[in-house]
Structures are given as structure tokens and as C-alpha cells.
C-alpha positions as CSV (number, residue, x, y, z in Angstrom):
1,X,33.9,2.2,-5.9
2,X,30.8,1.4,-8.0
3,X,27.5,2.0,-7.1
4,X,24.1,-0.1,-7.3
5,X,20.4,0.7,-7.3
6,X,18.7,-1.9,-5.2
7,X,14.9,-2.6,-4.7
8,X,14.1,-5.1,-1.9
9,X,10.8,-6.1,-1.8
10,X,8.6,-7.0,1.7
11,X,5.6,-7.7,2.9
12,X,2.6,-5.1,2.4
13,X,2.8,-2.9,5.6
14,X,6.2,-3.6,6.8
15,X,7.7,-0.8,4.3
16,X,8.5,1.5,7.2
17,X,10.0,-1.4,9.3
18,X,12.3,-2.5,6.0
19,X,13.7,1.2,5.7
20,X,14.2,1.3,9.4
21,X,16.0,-2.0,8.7
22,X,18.5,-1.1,6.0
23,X,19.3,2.4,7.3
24,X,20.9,0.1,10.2
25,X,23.4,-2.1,8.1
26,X,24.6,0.8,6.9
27,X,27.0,0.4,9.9
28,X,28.0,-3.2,8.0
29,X,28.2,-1.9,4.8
30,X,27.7,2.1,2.5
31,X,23.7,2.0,1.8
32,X,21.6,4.6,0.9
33,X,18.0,4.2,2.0
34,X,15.6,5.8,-0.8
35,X,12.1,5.9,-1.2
36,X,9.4,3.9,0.5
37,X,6.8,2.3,-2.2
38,X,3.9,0.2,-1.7
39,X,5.7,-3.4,-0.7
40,X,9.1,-2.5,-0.8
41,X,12.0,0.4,-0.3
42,X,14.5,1.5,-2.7
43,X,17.9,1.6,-1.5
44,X,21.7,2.6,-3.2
45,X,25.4,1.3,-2.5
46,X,28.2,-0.7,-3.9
47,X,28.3,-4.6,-4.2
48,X,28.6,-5.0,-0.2
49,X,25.2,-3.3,0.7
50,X,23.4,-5.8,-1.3
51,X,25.2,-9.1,0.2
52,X,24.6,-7.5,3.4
53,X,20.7,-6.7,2.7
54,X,20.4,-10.4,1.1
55,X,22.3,-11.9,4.4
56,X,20.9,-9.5,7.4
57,X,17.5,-8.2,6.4
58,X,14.7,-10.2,8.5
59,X,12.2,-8.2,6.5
60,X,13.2,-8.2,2.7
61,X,11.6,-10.8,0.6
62,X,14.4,-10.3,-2.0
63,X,17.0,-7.9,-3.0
64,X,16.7,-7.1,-6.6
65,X,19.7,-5.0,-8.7
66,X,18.1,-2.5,-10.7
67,X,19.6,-3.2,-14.8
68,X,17.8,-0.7,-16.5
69,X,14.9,1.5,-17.2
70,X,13.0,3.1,-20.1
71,X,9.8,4.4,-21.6
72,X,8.0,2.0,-23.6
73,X,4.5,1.7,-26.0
74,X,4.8,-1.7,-27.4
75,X,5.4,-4.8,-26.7
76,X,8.2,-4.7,-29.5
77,X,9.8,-1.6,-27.3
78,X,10.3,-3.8,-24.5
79,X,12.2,-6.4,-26.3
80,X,14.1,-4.2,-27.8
81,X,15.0,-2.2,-24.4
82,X,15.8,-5.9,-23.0
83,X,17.6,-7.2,-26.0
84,X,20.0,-4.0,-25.7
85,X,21.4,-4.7,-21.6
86,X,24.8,-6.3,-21.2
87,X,23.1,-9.4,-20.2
88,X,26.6,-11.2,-20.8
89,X,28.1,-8.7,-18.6
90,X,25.8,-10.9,-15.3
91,X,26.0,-14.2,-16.3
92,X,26.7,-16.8,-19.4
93,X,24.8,-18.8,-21.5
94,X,25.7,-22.0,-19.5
95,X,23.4,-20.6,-16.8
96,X,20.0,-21.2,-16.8
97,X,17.6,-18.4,-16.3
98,X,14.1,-17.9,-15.2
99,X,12.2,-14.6,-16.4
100,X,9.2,-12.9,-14.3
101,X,7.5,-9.8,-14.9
102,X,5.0,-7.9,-13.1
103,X,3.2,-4.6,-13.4
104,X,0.1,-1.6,-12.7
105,X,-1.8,-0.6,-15.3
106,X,0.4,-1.7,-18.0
107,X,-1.0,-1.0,-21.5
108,X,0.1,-4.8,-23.2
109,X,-1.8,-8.0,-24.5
110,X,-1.0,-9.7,-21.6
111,X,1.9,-9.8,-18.8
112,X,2.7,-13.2,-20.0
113,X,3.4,-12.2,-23.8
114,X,6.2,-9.8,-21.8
115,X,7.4,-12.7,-20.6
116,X,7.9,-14.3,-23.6
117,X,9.1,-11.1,-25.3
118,X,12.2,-10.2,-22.5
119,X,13.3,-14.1,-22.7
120,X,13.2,-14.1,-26.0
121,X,15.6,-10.9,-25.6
122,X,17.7,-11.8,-23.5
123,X,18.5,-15.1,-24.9
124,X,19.1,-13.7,-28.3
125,X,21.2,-11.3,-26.4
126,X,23.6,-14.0,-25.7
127,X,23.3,-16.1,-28.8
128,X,24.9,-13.0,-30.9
129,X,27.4,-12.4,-28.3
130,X,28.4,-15.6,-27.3
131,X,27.2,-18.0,-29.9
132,X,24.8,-20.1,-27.9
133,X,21.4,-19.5,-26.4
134,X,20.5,-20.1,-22.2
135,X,18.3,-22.6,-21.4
136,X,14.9,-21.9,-19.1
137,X,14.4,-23.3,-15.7
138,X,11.4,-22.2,-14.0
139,X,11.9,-24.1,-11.0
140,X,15.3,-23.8,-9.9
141,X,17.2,-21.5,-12.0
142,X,20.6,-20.0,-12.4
143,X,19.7,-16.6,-13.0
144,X,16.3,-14.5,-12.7
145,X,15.7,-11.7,-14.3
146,X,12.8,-9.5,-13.2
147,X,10.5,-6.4,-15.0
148,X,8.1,-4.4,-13.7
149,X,5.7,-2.5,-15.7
150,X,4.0,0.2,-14.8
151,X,1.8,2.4,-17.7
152,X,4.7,4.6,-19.7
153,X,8.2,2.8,-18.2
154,X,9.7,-0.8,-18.2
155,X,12.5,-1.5,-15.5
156,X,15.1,-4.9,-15.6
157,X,16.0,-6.2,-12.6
158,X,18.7,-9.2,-11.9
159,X,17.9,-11.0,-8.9
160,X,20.6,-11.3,-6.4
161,X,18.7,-13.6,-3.8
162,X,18.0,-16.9,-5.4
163,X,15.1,-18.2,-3.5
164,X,12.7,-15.8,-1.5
165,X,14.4,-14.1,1.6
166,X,12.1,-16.0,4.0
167,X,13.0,-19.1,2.7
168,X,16.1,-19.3,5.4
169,X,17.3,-22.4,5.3
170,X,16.4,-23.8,8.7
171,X,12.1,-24.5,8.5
172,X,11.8,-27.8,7.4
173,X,8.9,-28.8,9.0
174,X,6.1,-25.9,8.6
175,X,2.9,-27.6,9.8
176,X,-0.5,-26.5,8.4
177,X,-0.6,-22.9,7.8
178,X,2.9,-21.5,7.8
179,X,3.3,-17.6,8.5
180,X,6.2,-16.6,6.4
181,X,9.4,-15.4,8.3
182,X,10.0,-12.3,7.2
183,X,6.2,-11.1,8.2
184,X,6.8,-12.7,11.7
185,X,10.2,-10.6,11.6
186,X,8.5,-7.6,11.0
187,X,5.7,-7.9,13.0
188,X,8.4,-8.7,15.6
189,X,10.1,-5.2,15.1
190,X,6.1,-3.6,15.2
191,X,6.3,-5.1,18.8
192,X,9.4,-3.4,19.7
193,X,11.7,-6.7,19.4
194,X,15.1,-5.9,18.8
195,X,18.4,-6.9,19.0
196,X,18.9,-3.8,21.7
197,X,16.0,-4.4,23.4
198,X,15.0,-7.9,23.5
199,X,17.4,-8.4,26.4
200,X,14.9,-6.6,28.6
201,X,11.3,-7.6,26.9
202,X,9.7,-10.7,27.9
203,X,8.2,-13.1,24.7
204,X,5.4,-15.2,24.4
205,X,3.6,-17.0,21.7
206,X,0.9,-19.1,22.9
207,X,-0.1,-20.8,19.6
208,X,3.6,-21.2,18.3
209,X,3.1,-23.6,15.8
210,X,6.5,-24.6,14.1
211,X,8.2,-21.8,16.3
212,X,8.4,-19.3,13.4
213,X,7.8,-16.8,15.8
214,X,10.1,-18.2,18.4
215,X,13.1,-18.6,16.0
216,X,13.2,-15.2,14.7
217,X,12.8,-13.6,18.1
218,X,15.7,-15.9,19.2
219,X,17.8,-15.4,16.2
220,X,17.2,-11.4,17.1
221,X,18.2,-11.5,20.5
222,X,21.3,-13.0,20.0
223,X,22.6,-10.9,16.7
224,X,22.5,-14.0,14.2
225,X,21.8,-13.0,10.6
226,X,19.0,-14.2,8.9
227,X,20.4,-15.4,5.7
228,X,23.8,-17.4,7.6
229,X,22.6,-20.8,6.6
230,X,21.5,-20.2,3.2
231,X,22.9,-19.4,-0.2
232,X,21.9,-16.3,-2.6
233,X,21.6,-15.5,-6.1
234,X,24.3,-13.3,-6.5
235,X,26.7,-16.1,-6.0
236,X,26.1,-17.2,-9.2
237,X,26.4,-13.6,-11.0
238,X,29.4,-12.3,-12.5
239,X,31.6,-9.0,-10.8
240,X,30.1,-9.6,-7.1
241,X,32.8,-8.4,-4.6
242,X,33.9,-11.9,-4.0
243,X,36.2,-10.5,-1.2
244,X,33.7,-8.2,0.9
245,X,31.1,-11.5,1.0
246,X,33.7,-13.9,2.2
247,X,34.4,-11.3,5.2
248,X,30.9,-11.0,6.1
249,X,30.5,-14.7,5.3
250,X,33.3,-15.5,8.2
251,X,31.3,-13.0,10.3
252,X,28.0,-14.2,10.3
253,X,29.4,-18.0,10.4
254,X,31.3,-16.8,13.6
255,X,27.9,-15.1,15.2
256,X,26.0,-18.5,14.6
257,X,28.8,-20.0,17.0
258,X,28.8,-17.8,19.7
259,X,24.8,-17.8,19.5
260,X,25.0,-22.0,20.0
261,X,27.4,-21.3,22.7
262,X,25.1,-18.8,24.6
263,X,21.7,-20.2,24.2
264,X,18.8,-19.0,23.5
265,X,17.6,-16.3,26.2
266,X,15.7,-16.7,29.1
267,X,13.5,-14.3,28.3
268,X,11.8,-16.1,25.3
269,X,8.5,-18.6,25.8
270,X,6.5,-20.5,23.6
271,X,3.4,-23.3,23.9
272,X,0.8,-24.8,22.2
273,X,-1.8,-27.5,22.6
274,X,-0.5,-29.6,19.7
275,X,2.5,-31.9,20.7
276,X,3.2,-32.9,17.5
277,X,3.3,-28.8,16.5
278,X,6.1,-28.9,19.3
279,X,7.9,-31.4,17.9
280,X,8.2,-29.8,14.7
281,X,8.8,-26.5,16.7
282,X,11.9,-28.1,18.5
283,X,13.0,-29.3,15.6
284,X,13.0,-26.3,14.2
285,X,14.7,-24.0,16.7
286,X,17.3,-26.8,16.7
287,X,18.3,-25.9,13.0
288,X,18.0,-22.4,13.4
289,X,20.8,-22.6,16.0
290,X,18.9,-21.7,18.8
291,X,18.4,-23.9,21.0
292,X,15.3,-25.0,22.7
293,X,13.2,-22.3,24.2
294,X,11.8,-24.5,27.1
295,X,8.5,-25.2,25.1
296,X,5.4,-26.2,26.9
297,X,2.5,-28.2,25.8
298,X,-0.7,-25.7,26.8
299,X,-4.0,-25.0,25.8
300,X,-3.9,-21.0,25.0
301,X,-7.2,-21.0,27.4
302,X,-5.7,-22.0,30.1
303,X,-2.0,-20.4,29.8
304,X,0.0,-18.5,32.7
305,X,2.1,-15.3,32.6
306,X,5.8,-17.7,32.5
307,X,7.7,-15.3,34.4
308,X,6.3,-12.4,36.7
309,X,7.0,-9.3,35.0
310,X,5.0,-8.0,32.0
311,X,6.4,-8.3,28.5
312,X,4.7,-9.1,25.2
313,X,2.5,-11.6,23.5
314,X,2.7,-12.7,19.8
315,X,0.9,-15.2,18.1
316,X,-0.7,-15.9,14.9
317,X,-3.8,-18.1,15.8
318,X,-6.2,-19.9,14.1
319,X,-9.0,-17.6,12.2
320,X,-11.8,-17.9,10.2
321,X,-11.7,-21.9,10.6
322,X,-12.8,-24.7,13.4
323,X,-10.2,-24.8,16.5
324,X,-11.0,-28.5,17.2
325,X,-10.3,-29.6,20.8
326,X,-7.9,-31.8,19.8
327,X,-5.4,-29.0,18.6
328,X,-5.6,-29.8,14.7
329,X,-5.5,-26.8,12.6
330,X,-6.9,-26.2,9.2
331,X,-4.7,-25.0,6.4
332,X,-4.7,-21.9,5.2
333,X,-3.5,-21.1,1.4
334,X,-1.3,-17.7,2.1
335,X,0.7,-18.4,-1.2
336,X,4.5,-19.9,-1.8
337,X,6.7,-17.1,-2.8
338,X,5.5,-14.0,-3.2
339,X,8.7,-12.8,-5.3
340,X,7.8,-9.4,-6.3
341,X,5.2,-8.6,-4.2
342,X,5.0,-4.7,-4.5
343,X,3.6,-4.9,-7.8
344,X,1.1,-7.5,-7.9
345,X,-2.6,-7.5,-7.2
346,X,-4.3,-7.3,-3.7
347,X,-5.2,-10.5,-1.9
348,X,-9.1,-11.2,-1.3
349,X,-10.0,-9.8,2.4
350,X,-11.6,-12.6,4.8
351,X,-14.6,-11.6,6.9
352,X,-14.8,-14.4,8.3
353,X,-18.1,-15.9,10.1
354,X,-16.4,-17.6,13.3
355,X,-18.7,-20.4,14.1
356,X,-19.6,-21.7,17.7
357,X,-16.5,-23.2,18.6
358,X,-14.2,-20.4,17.2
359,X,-16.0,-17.7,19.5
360,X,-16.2,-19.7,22.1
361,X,-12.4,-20.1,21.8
362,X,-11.7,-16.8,21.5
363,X,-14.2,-15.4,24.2
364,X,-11.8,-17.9,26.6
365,X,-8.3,-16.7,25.1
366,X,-9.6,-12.7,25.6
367,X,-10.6,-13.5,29.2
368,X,-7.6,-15.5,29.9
369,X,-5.8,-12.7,28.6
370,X,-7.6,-9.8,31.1
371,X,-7.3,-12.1,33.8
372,X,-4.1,-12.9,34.1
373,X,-1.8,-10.8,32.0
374,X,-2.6,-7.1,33.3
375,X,0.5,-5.2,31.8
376,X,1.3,-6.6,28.9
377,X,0.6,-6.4,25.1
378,X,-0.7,-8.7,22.6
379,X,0.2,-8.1,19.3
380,X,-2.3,-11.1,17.0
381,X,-2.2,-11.5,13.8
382,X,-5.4,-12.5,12.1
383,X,-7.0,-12.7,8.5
384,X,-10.4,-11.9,10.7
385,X,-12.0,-8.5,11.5
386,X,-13.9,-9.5,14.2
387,X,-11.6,-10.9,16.0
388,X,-11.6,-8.2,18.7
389,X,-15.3,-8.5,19.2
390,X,-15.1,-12.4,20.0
391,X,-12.2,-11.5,22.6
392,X,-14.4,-8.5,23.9
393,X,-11.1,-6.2,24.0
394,X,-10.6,-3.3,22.5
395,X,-7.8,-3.3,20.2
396,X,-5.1,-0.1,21.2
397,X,-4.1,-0.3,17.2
398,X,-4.9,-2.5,14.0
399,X,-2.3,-2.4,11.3
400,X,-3.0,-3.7,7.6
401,X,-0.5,-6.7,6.9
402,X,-0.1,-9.5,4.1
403,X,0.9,-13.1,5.1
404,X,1.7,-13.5,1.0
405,X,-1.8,-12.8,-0.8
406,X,-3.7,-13.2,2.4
407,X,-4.7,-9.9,3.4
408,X,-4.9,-9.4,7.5
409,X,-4.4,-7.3,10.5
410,X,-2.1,-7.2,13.0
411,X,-4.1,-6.0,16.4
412,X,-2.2,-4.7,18.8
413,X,-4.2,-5.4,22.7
414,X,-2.9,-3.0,25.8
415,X,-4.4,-5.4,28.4
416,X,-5.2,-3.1,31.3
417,X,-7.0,-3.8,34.8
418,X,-10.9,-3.3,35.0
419,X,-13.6,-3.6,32.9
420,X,-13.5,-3.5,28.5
421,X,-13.4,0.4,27.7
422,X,-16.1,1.0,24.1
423,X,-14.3,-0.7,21.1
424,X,-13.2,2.3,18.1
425,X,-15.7,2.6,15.2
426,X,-14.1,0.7,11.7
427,X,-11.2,2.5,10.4
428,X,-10.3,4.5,13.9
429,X,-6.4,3.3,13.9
430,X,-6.7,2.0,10.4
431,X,-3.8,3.2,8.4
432,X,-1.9,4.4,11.2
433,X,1.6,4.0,10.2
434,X,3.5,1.0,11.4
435,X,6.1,1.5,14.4
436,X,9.6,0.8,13.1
């Protein structure tokens, strides 16, 4: 049976939570989990572990198959590398294709020359072996091929996802500043949300939005993979083990049915002040086979433990920006696709200044939260530093996170009786390594 190098890409931060990830489909499929690089792990196995990453992984923001790599000096070297891969090996010229390249500290003219250079290669690639040149299609192409650069070595990549990993198929209505499902996924897994323990945790997202949060947790709980209502790159490449995905295929199809017949779980709660956000939020747990999680419409200041036991709270409220009365939200740019995101450049940090209405807001939600939910844990993820200081609580653990180029933090909050212990100086649990 042959074997693959893979490369799967996440979220900045969630690299221990992606290894974590793979190392347990290795009961679906053989995978090797490698090494752990800034935004994404490396991972090895035949055909079926990368259908199974592409279809199961909740973190991965794509699942790249590693071509080829080599030293380089020129520009002229790379072309040369690219324009000697069995390109018609993949795919044909009747496929279009899309080329991206990335890179650190890589010694060319310009990384969109590179571009040029490895589409230029490929295509020529398949005009002497098959006659007749691909045609580009940057939007929605057949085929991408991927290179990252780094100062001495060039390394081709065929994309076996298609469109981003988050992009699952079900979120058609996002509202005004969309946090990207695989970064909810993960920050879900930081939290301690699994499949094997979500039965006895307790979820709730106050500020729920278009039930991003909601949907994953759901979709955890009751086993469904991530990818089951999508479709994926390597369907259009040639040699994929047509057999293996059509059994996994069956499998996942036949989990989405039992998850419809079992509804969602009891032990998953969401509200927000916006009806029109729960609308969308219905909506959307209704595609993502689900269910409806018994939604309520709430401001977060005056919210209630909804069952008496302590569990966990995730959210991903509003920061940096006005919280209007009214429950309107601003939007926030945190990028589109982020397709190779361990290799491009760091997102601008922002401190925000909260202004009258935000710390009021927040001085509420923190008191709200040590009034009435002693025992549980808030995990908030925010693109502001001083969000702990406006809830006056001491954050237990802050862990740096990307919501696409938007750099942010995911505080963790161990919301104990009696009075707000001294906050940790800057930098205390920075860097602390994520829980997986």
C-alpha cells in the first residue's frame, strides 16, 4: 500500500489540538502523526488517511499532499523543479487549476513572479505531455496546486480539500462577524469538548450569533463528521482510493442519520439578545443536522445558569467595537480563507480602547458571571487585551489564537466564590501550551 506525506494546515495555536486530532483517526484509517510547525502538523499514510483527515478533522483548514521538494536559488530553479513533477500523473489538462504560493524569508523578486513561474510550469508540463495547456480559474478551480518557500527549499503541494476545511457546507447565513468553524472546533477541544466527554459537560454560549459554536459542539457530541455534507478536492484528482472513500462516505452519511434521529443533546444551550441572530442560528443548526438546541432570546447581562449543575461557557463576544442596546453588532474583517495559513505573515494585534458602553457591558457580563455561575468556566475569545480588566476577573489562562489574520486570545475564567484574587502581570500564562 502506498504511502503519502500530508500537511494540514490550522489555525495559529491549535497545532497541539490538530495532532491530538489526527493521532485519533488513526483508528479510521493508518496515519502517522509528524511534526508540529507553526500553523499546521505534518502527518503520513496511504490514500485513506487523507480522505479521513479532509472528512473528520474539526480543526484542519485543509489537507495538502506533499508532491515534491528541493533546494532552489532562482527563480528559474523553481520552474524548473515544478516543470519536472508528473503533473499529468494528478489531473488532465481539461481541469482547471489554480496556483498559490507562500513563503518565510524567501530570497525571490516577489512571491507573485513564483506564481507566474510554477503555472507557467505546470502548464507547459502538460502541453508537452498531453498536447494542450490547462486553463486558470482563480475562483473556483479544478485543481490547486500549492508551494511554500522558505530561504534554501521549494515544496509542491496538490490540494486535496477543494475549498477551506471550515467551509462545511451547512453556514449559510453567518451574520456580521463570523468566527470560522474550525477555530470554534478547537477552541471547543481547549475547553475539554469531546465526543467522550460532552455527554457529561454542560454548554453555553451566551452571545451565539449564527450558532457556530452551538453546531460544532452538537455535531461533537453526537459523532457526526465535519466534512459529511460537503465535497473535497481530491475527488477531482486522479489514483484516490475510490473504494476506501465510498466506505467512509456510507459511514459518515449513516452517522448524520442516526444524529437526526437522536437529537441534539440536552446538555447544549445557547442565547443571544438579537432575534434575528437566532433566526439565522436555527437555521443553521437545522442544516447542520442538529436540531434545535432550545435557543433563547437573552441579554448576556441578565443570563441564568440553564440547568443546575456547573459546566462551561463559550462565546466569542463583541470586542473592541460599540455593543448597542439594541443587539446590532459591528463587523469585524477576520479574513475569507486563510488557505495556507502556516506560512503567511502575522495579523495586526488589536488593543483596543473599549469605550463607555463596551465597559459598561462587560463590567455587567463579569458580575453576572461571579454572581451566578460559581463553578464553572468561561472560556472567551476576544481580539482585546483588556478584556479581563473590564470584567474585573482574573483570567486562570490566556492562550494566543487567530480567527484568520485577526490575532486574539482565548481567556480561560475559573469563576470561583468570594471576592476577585490580583490579576497576573502581562505574559504570566502567555504561551502556555494549549490543552489538547
Amino acid at each position: 500500500m502506498a504511502s503519502f506525506e500530508f500537511f494540514a494546515p490550522c489555525p495559529r495555536g491549535l497545532e497541539e489540538a490538530l495532532a491530538a486530532e489526527l493521532a485519533e483517526l488513526g483508528r479510521l484509517a493508518p496515519l502517522s502523526v509528524g511534526k508540529q510547525v507553526p500553523g499546521g502538523v505534518h502527518f503520513a499514510g496511504p490514500w485513506a488517511a487523507g480522505m479521513a483527515a479532509n472528512l473528520h478533522s474539526r480543526i484542519a483548514s485543509r489537507v495538502l499532499l506533499r508532491i515534491a521538494q528541493q533546494g532552489y536559488r532562482t527563480e528559474q530553479d523553481i520552474y524548473a523543479f515544478a516543470l519536472g513533477q508528473r503533473w499529468e500523473d494528478w489531473f488532465s489538462y481539461q481541469q482547471t487549476l489554480r496556483v498559490d504560493v507562500t513563503g518565510i524569508k524567501a530570497p525571490v523578486r516577489s512571491l507573485e513572479f513564483v506564481t507566474l513561474r510554477i503555472k507557467d510550469a505546470v502548464c507547459d508540463r502538460l502541453r508537452e505531455k498531453t498536447g494542450s495547456r490547462p486553463n486558470i480559474d482563480t475562483s473556483e478551480p479544478d485543481v490547486r496546486v500549492f508551494a511554500f518557500l522558505t530561504a534554501t527549499d521549494a515544496t509542491l503541494y496538490l490540494d486535496t480539500s477543494g475549498e477551506a476545511l471550515f467551509k462545511r457546507g451547512w453556514r449559510l447565513d453567518k451574520g456580521a462577524a463570523p468566527l470560522r468553524e474550525n477555530l470554534a472546533a478547537g477552541i471547543l477541544r481547549l475547553a475539554g469538548w469531546r465526543t467522550d466527554t460532552a455527554a457529561n459537560m454542560v454548554l453555553y454560549d451566551p452571545m451565539c450569533g449564527s450558532g457556530t459554536f452551538l453546531a460544532e459542539a452538537a455535531q461533537i457530541a453526537l459523532g457526526v463528521p465535519a466534512g459529511v455534507a460537503r465535497r473535497f478536492g481530491f475527488e477531482k484528482l486522479k489514483g484516490y482510493d475510490i473504494n476506501a472513500w465510498q466506505t467512509m462516505k456510507v459511514q459518515a452519511q449513516e452517522a448524520q442519520r442516526d444524529a437526526r434521529v437522536r437529537g441534539v443533546p440536552s446538555t447544549i444551550f445557547g442565547s443571544d439578545i438579537s432575534g434575528d441572530m437566532l433566526v439565522k442560528a436555527r437555521a443553521n443548526l437545522e442544516r447542520a443536522g442538529v436540531g434545535d438546541v432550545g435557543l433563547k432570546q437573552v441579554d448576556a447581562r441578565d443570563m441564568a445558569p440553564p440547568v443546575d449543575r456547573p459546566g462551561i461557557i463559550v462565546a466569542n463576544p463583541p470586542y473592541g467595537e460599540r455593543i448597542e442596546v439594541r443587539g446590532r453588532r459591528s463587523p469585524r474583517d477576520a479574513g475569507e480563507d486563510g488557505d495556507f495559513e502556516s506560512s503567511g505573515g502575522r495579523g495586526q494585534f488589536q488593543r483596543a480602547q473599549p469605550d463607555g458602553v463596551d465597559a459598561q457591558f462587560f463590567k455587567a457580563f463579569g458580575d453576572v458571571l461571579k454572581q451566578r455561575f460559581t463553578g464553572w468556566s468561561a472560556y472567551l475569545l476576544t481580539a482585546d487585551m483588556s478584556l479581563p480588566g473590564q470584567m474585573r476577573l482574573r483570567e486562570s489562562r490566556r492562550t494566543p489564537l487567530f480567527n484568520g489574520a485577526l490575532e486574539c486570545r482565548l481567556f480561560r475564567f475559573d469563576l470561583i466564590a468570594g471576592s476577585v484574587r490580583k490579576r497576573p502581570q502581562e505574559g504570566d500564562a502567555e504561551g502556555s501550551k494549549p490543552e489538547a
